[in-house]
N, CA and C atoms as a LAMMPS dump frame, in Angstrom:
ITEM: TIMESTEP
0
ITEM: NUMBER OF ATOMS
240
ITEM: BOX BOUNDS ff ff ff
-5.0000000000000000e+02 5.0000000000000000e+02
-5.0000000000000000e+02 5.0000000000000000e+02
-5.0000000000000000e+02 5.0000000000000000e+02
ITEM: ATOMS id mol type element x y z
1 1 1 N 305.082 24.867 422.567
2 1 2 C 304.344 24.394 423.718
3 1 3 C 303.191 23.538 423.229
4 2 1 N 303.344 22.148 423.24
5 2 2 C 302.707 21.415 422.684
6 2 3 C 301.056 21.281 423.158
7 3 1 N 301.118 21.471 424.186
8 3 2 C 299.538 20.639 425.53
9 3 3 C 299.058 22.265 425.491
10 4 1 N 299.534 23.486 424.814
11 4 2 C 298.258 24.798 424.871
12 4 3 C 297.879 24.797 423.349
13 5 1 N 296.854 24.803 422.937
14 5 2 C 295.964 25.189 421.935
15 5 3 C 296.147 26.676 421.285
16 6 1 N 296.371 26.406 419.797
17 6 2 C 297.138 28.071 420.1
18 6 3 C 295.66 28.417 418.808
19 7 1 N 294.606 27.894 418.82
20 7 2 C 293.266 28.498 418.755
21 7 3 C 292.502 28.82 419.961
22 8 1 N 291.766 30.198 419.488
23 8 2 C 291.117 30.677 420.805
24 8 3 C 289.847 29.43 420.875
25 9 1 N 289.162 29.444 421.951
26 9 2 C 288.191 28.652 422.347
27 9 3 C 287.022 29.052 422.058
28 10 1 N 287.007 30.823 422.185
29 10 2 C 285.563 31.266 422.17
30 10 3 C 285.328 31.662 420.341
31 11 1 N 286.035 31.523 419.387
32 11 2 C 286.06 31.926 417.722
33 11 3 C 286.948 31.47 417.055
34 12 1 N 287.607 30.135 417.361
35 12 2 C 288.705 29.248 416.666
36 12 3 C 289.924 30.766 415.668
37 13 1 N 290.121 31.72 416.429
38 13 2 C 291.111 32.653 415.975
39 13 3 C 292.063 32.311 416.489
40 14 1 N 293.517 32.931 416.071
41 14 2 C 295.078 32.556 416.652
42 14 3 C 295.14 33.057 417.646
43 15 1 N 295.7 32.473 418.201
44 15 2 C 296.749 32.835 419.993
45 15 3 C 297.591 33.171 419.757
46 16 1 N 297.873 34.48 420.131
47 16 2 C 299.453 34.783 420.194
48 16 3 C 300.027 34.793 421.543
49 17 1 N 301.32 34.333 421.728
50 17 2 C 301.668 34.304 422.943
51 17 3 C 302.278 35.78 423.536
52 18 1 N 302.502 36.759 424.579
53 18 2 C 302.877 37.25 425.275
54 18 3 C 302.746 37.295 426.675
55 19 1 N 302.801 38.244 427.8
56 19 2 C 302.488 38.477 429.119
57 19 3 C 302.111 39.55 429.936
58 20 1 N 301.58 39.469 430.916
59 20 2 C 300.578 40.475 431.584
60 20 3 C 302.063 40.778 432.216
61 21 1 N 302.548 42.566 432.024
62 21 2 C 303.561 42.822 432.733
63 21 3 C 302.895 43.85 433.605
64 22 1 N 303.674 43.366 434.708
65 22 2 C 303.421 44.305 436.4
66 22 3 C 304.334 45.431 436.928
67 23 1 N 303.694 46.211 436.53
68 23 2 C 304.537 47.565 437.374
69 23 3 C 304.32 47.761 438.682
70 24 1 N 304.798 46.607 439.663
71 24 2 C 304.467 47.043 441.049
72 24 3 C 305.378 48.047 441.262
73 25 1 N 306.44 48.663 441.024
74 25 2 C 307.725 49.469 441.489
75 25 3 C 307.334 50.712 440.874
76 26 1 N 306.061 51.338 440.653
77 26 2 C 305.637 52.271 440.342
78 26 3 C 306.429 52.508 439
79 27 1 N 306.113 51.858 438.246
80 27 2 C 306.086 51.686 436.568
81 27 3 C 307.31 51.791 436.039
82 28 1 N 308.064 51.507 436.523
83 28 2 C 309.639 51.856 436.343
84 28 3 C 310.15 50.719 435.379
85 29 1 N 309.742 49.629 435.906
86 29 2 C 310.323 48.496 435.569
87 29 3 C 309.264 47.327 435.298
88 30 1 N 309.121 46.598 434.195
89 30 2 C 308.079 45.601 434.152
90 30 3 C 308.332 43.883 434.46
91 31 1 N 307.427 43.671 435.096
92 31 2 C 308.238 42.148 435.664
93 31 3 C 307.357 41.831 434.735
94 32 1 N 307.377 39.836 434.815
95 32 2 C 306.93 38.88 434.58
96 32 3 C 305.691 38.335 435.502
97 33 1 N 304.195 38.33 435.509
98 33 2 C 303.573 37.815 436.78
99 33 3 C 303.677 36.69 437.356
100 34 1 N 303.431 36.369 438.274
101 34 2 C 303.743 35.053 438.809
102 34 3 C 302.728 33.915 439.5
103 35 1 N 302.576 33.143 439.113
104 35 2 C 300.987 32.35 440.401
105 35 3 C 302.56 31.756 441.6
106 36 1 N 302.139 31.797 442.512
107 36 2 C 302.493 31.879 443.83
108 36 3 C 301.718 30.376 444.717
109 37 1 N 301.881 28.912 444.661
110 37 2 C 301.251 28.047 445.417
111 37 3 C 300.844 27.991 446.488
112 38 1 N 299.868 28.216 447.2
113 38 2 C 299.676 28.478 448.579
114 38 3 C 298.584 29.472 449.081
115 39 1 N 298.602 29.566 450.188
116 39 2 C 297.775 31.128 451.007
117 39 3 C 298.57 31.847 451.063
118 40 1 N 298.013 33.407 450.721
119 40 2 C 299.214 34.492 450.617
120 40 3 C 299.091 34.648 452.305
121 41 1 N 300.563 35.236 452.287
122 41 2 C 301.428 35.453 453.891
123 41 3 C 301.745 36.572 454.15
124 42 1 N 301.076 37.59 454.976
125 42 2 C 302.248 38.989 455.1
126 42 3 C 303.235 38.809 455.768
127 43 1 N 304.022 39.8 454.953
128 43 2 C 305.534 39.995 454.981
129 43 3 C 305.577 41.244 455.441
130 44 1 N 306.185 41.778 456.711
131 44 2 C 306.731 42.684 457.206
132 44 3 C 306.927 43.832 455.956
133 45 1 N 308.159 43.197 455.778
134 45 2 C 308.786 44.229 454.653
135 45 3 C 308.413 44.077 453.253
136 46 1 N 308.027 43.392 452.808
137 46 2 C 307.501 42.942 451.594
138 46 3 C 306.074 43.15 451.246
139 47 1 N 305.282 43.01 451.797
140 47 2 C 303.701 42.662 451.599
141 47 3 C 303.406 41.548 451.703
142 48 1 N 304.068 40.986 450.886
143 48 2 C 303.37 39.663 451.03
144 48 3 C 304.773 38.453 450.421
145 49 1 N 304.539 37.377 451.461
146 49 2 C 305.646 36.294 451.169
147 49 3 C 305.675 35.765 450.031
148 50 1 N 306.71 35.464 449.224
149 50 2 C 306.608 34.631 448.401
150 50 3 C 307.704 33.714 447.674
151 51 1 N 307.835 32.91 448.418
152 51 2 C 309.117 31.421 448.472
153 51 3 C 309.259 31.144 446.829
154 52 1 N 310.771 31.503 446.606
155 52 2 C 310.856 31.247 445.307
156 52 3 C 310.997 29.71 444.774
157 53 1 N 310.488 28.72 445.701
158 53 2 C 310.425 27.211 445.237
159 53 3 C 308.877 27.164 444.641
160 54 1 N 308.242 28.154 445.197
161 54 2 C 306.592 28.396 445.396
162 54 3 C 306.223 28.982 444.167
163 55 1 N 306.993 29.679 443.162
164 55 2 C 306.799 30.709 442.096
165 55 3 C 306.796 29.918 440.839
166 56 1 N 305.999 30.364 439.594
167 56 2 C 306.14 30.019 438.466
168 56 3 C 305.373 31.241 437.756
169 57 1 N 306.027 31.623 436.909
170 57 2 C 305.826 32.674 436.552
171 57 3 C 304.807 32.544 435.069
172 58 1 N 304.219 33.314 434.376
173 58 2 C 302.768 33.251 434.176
174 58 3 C 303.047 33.913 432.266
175 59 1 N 302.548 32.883 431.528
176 59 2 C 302.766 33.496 430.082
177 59 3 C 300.96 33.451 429.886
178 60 1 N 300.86 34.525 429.124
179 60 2 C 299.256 35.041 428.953
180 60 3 C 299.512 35.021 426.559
181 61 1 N 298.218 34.022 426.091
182 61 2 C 297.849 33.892 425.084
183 61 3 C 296.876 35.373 424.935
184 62 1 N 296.66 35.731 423.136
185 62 2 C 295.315 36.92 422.864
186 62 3 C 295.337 36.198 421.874
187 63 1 N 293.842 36.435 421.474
188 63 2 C 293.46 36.032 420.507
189 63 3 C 293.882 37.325 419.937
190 64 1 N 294.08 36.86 418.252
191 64 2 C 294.15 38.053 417.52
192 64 3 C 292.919 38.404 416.749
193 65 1 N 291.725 37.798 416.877
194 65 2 C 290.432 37.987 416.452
195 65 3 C 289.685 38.838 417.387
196 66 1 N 289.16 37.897 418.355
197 66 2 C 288.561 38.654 419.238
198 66 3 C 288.907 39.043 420.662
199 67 1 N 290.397 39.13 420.907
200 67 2 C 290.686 40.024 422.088
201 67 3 C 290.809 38.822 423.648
202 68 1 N 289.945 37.574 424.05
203 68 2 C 290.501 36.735 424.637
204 68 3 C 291.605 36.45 425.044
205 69 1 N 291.793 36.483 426.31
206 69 2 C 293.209 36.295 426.621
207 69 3 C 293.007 34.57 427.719
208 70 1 N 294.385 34.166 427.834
209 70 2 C 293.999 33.045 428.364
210 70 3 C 295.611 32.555 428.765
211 71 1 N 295.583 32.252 430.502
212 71 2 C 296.597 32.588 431.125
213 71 3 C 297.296 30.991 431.777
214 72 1 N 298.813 30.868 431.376
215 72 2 C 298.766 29.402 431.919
216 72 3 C 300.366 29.632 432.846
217 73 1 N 300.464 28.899 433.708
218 73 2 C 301.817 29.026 434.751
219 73 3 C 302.755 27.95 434.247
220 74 1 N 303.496 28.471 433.646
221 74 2 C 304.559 27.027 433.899
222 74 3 C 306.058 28.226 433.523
223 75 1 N 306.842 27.163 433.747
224 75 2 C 308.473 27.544 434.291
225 75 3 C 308.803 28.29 432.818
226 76 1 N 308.51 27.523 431.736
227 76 2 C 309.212 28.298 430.054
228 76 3 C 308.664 29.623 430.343
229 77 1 N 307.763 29.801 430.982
230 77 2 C 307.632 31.878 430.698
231 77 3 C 308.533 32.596 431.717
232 78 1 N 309.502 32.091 431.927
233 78 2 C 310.278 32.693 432.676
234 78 3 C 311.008 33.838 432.119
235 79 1 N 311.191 34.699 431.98
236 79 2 C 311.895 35.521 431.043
237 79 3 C 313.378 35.765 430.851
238 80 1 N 313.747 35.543 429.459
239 80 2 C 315.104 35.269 428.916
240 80 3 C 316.243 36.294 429.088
């Protein structure tokens, strides 16, 4: 991923890449997070709407120095 900096900003330490995983299903199962474009919408049955043209799912950098994390949306963190 060429355009992220894989030095941290706040102590020029390494970035490692992983992701903030979400146990909304009461910890059963870990998703991928997602930024969502728009105003959130309730959903009847869901909580809350969310149009999968609207989704891009969310890869999160740590520094391995000092603990910084630093979060960017694009389509490659989609999980394999």
């Amino acid at each position: 991923m060429s355009s992220i900096s894989l030095t941290c900003p706040k102590c020029q330490g390494s970035m490692v890449q992983g992701f903030i995983a979400d146990f909304a299903d009461m910890g059963v199962n870990a998703i991928v997070s997602t930024w969502v474009e728009g105003q959130p919408k309730s959903s009847f049955l869901f909580g809350t709407k969310t149009p999968g043209d609207k989704r891009i799912p969310v890869g999160t950098y740590r520094c391995s120095a000092c603990g910084y994390l630093e979060s960017y949306a694009r389509p490659e963190f989609e999980r394999q």
